[in-house]
C-alpha positions as CSV (number, residue, x, y, z in Angstrom):
1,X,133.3,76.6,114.3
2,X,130.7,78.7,112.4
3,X,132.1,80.1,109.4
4,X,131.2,83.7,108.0
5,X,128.6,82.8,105.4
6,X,126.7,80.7,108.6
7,X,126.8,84.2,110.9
8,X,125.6,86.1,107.9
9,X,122.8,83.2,106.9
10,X,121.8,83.3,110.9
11,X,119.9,86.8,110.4
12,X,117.9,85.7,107.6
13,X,119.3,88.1,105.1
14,X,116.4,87.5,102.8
15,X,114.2,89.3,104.9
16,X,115.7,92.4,104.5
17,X,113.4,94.0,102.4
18,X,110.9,94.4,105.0
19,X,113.3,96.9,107.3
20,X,115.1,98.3,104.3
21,X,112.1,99.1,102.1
22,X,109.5,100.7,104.3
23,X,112.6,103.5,105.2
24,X,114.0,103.8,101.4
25,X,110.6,104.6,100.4
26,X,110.3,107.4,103.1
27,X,113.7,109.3,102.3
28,X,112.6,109.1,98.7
29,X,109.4,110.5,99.2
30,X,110.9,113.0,101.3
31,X,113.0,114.1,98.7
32,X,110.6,114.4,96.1
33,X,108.5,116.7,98.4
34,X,111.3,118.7,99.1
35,X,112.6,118.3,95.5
36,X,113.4,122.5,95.5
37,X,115.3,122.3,98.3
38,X,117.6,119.5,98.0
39,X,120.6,120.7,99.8
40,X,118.9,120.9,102.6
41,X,119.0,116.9,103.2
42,X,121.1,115.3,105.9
43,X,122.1,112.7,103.4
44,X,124.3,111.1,106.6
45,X,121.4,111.0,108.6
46,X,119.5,109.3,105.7
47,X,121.4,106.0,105.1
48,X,121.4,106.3,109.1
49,X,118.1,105.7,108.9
50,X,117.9,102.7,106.7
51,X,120.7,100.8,108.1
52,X,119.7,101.1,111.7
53,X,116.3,99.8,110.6
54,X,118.1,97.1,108.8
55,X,120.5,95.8,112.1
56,X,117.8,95.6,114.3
57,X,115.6,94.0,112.0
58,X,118.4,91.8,111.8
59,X,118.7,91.8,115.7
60,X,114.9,90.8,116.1
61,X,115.1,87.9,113.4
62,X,118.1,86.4,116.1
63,X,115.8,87.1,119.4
64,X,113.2,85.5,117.7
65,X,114.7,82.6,116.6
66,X,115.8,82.1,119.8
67,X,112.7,82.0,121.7
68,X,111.2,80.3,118.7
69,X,114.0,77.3,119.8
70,X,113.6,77.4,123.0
71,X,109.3,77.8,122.7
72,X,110.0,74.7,120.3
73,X,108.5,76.1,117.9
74,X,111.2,75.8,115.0
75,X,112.1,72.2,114.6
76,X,113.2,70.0,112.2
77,X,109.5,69.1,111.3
78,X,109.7,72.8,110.2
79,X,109.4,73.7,106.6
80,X,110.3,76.1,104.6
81,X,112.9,79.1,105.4
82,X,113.2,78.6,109.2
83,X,116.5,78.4,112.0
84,X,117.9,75.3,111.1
85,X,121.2,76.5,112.2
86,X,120.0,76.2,115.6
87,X,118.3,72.8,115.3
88,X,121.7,71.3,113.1
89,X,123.9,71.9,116.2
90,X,125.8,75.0,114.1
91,X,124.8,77.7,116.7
92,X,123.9,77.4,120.7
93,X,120.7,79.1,121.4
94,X,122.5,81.3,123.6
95,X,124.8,82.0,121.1
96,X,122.1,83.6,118.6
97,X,120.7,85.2,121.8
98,X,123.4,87.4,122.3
99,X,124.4,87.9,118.5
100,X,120.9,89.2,118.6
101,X,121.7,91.7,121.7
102,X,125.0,92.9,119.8
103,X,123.4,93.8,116.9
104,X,120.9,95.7,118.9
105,X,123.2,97.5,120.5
106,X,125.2,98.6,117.2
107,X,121.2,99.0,116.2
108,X,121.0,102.0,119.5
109,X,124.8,103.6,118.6
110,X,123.2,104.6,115.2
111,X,120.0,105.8,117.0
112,X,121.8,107.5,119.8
113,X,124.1,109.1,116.6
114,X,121.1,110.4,115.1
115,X,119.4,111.8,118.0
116,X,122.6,113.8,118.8
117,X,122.7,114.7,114.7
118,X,119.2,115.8,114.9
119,X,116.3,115.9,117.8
120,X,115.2,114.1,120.9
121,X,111.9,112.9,118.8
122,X,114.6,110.4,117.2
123,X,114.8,108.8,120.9
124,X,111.4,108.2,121.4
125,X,110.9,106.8,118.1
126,X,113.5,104.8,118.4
127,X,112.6,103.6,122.1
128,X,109.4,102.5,120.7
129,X,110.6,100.1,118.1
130,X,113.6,98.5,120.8
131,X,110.8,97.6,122.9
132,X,108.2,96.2,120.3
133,X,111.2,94.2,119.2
134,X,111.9,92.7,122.0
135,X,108.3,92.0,122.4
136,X,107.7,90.0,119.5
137,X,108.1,86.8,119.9
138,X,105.5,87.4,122.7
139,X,102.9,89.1,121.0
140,X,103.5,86.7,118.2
141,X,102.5,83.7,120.6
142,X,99.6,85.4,121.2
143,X,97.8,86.6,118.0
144,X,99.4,90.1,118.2
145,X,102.6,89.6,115.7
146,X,100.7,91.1,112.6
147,X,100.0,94.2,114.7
148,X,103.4,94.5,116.2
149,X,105.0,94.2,112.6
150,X,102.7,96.8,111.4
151,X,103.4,99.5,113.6
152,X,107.5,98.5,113.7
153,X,107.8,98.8,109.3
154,X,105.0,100.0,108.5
155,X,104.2,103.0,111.1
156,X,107.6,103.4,113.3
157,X,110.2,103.1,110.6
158,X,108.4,106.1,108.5
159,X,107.8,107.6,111.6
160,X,111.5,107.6,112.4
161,X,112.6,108.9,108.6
162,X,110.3,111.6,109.5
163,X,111.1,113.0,112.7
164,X,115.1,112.5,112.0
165,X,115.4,114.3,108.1
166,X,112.3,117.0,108.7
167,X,112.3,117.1,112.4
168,X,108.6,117.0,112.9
169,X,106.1,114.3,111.5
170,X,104.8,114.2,108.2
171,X,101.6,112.6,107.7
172,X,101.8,112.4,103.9
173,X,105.2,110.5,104.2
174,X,103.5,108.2,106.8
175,X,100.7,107.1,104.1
176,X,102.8,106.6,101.2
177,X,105.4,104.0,103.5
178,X,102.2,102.5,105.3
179,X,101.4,100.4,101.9
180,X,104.7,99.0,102.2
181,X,104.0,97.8,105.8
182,X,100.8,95.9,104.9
183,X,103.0,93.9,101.9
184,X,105.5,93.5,104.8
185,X,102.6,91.8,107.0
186,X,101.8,89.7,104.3
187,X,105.3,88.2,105.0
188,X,104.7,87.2,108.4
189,X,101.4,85.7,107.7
190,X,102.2,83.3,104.7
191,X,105.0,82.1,107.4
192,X,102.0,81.7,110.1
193,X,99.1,80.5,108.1
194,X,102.3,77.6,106.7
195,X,103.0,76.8,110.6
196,X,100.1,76.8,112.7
197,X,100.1,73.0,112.9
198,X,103.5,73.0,114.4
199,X,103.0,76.5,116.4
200,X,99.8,74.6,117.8
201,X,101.8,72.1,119.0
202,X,104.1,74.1,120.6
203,X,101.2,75.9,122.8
204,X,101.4,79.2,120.8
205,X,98.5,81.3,119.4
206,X,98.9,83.4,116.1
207,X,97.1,85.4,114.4
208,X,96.6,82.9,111.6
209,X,95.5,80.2,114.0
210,X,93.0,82.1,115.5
211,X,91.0,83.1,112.3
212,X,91.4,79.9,110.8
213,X,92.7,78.6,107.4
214,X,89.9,80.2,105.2
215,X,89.8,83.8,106.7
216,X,93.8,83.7,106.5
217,X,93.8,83.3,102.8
218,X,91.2,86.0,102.7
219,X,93.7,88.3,104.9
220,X,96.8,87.5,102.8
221,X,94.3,88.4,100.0
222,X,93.9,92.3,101.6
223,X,96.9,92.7,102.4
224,X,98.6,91.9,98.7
225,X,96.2,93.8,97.2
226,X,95.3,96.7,99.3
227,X,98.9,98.5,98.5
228,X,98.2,99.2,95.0
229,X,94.7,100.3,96.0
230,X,96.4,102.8,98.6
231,X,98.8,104.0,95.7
232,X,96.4,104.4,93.3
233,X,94.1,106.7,95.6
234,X,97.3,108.2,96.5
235,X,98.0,109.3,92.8
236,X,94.7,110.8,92.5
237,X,94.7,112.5,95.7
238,X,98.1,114.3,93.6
239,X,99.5,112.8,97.2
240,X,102.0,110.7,94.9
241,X,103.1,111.9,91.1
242,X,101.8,109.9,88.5
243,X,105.3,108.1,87.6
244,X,104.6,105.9,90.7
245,X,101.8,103.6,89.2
246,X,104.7,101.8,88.1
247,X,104.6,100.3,91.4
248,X,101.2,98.8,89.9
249,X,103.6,96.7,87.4
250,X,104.8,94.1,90.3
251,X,100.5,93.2,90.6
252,X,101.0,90.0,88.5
253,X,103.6,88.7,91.4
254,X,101.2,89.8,93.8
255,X,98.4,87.7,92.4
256,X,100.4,84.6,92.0
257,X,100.7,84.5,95.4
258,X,97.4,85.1,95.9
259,X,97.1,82.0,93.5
260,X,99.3,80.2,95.6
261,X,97.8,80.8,98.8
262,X,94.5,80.3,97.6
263,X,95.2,76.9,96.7
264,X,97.5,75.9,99.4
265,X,95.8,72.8,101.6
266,X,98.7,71.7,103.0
267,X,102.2,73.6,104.4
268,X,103.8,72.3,101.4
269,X,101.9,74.3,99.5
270,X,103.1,77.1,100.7
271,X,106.3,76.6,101.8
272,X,108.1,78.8,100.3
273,X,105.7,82.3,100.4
274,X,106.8,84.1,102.9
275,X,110.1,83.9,100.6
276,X,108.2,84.7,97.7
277,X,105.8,87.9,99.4
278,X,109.7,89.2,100.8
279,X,110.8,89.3,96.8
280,X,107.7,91.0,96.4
281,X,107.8,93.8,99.3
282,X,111.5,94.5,97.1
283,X,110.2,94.5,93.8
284,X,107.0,97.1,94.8
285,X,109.3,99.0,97.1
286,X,111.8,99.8,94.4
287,X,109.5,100.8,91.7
288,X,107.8,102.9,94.0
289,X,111.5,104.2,95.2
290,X,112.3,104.9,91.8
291,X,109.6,106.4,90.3
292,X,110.0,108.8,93.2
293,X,113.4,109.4,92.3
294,X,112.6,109.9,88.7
295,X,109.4,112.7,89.5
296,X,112.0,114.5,91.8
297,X,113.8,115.8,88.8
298,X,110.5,115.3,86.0
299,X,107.2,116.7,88.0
């Protein structure tokens, strides 16, 4: 029998960053533009927010996994931070399938809770992300993941924030989250441009196969790097307050794995980078999270 730790270690709590971030970095935006009126925020509705993001990013990682099984393309060739509790015999397939669904549906109550807290717009929203959730794992196998993980953390989450805490949406909070999206692509693709020997075996197509080794380290390239462009034009556009360069100090991890990408031949290289760009997504997210806090109560 599966113990606790196993359950917990079957949603791939290191990914967390990529849900949790790109909504933490919305509510504190949100609360530094409405830094005169602070009583005004739902703070209820806010950790709403981030924790239904959170359990059905958590939900997707399970659904995924499981078509990634049964697709074959996580196997014990795999390397790096991949199902094994699947392939070791720890889980059934159909197991994860339906922890997967369960957390979904816990993922809807809190949606459903916040819709009936604050507007309809929260439905659709939310509607939107169930379904390019569930989608995933087929865009994915067909050179559409990076897209459908952009518009799910780094367009839809935001989006959400938005809608739920101000009740209309906010382009200005959308722009300062979409950087965080971008570093959260970066993710996906250091696990893609590592696999696309096995995912070719298993008949799938991502993104990173399709360009090809070269252009993919160019792409990881843009997308590590254009955050800190975004935040800098976002600080002279007075968009952001100045305290949020700070988010420019977590650069150096950023260009080591650059340096590690560049450099990677072989899927050993890089076997542990889509690890590595996750630490990263946390470490920009919560300077720029911070600094936000911080210019509430300073600018």
């Amino acid at each position: 029998m599966a113990t606790i730790k196993q359950w917990f270690l079957a949603v791939r709590p290191w990914s967390f960053p990529a849900s949790t971030m790109p909504a933490l970095v919305a509510v504190s935006y949100m609360i530094f533009a409405n830094r005169g009126n602070l009583g005004s925020v739902d703070w209820l509705v806010a950790v709403a927010c981030v924790l239904g993001a959170l359990v059905f990013h958590f939900a997707g990682n399970l659904v995924s996994d499981y078509f990634d099984y049964k697709k074959g393309v996580d196997t014990k060739d795999n390397i790096g931070q991949t199902n094994l509790l699947i392939i070791n015999g720890v889980f059934k397939p159909k197991t994860i399938l339906w922890y997967g669904i369960a957390l979904a549906l816990v993922g809807v109550a809190v949606g459903i809770w916040i819709v009936f807290r604050t507007n309809v717009g929260v439905l659709y929203v939310g509607m939107a992300g169930f379904v390019l959730t569930f989608l995933y794992s087929f865009l994915k196998y067909n050179a559409l993941g990076d897209l459908d993980i952009f518009l799910i953390f780094g367009v839809l989450i935001p989006l959400g924030v938005s809608v739920a805490l101000l009740g209309t949406v906010v382009w200005l909070l959308m722009a300062v989250a979409v950087p965080v999206g971008f570093h959260v692509v970066g993710i996906l693709h250091a696990n893609n441009t590592r696999d696309r020997e096995l995912d070719a075996r298993a008949g799938t197509r991502t993104f990173a196969m399709t360009i090809g080794l070269k252009a993919s380290k160019i792409y990881y390239t843009v997308l590590e790097l254009l955050p800190y462009v975004a935040v800098a034009a976002l600080v002279v556009s007075k968009v952001l307050p100045w305290p949020t360069l700070a988010a420019l100090l977590s650069l150096p991890i950023a260009l080591k794995n650059i340096k590690t990408m560049k450099e990677g031949e072989k899927p050993e290289d890089i076997a542990t980078l889509d690890g590595d760009s996750a630490k990263l997504v946390l470490l920009f997210s919560v300077l720029l999270v911070l600094s936000l806090v911080i210019s509430t109560f300073l600018c």
